[in-house]
N, C-alpha and C positions, 0 to 999 in steps of 0.2 A: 597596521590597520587590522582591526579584528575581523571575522568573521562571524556572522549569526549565527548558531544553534535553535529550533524548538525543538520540544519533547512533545511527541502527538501522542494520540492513543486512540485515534478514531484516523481510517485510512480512508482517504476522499476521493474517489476515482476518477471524476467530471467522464467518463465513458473513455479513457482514454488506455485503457489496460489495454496489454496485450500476451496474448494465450504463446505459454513455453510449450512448443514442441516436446514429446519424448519425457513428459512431465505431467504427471494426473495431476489435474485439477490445478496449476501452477499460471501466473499469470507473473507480469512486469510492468512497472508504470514508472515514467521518470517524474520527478518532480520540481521543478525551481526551488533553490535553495537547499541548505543543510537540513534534514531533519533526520532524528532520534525518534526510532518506534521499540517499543519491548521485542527480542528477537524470543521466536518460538513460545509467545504466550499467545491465547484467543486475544482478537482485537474486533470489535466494530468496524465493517466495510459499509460506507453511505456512495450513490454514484455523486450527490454533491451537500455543500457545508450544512445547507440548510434540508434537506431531505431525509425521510424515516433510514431505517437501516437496513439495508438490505440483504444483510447474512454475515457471517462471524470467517473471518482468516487467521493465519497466523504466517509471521513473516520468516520467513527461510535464511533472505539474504539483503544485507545493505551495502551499497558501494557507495560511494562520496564523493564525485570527482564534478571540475568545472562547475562550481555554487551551485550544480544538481545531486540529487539524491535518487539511485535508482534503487525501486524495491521490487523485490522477488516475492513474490507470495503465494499462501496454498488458503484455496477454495475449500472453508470447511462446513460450512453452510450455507446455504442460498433460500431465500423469501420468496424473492421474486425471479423470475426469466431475465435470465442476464442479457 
C-alpha cells in the first residue's frame, strides 16, 4: 500500500501551533498526513488555506511518524498579533 506525499510551501496553522519552550520565536504544529516543506528556507505562514499571510517562518525540524507530520518552526516575521 503506498503512502501519500505532498510538497507544501505555504504552512497553514488553522490556530493550532504550539509555542517551544527554551526556544525564541519556535513553534510546533502537528499535521494529518505526510507532508514535504523546504527545510530552513523562508516559507509563507497563513492561520488558514484561504487567508492573507500572516508573516514569513522557516522550518527547523520535520518528523513523520503515524500518517502525521510534526513541524518545528521559527517565527521570522509576523503581520499580524498572533
Amino acid at each position: 500500500m503506498t503512502t501519500p506525499l505532498t510538497l507544501e510551501w505555504t504552512l497553514v496553522t488553522e490556530g493550532l501551533e504550539q509555542r517551544v519552550e527554551n526556544r525564541e520565536n519556535c513553534f510546533t504544529l502537528t499535521l494529518d498526513g505526510y507532508r514535504l516543506y523546504p527545510i530552513q528556507e523562508q516559507i509563507e505562514i497563513t492561520r488558514h488555506k484561504s487567508s492573507d499571510q500572516i508573516g514569513f517562518g522557516k522550518i527547523v525540524e520535520l518528523t513523520w511518524r503515524d500518517n502525521q507530520t510534526i513541524c518545528m518552526y521559527q517565527l521570522i516575521s509576523l503581520y499580524s498579533v498572533n
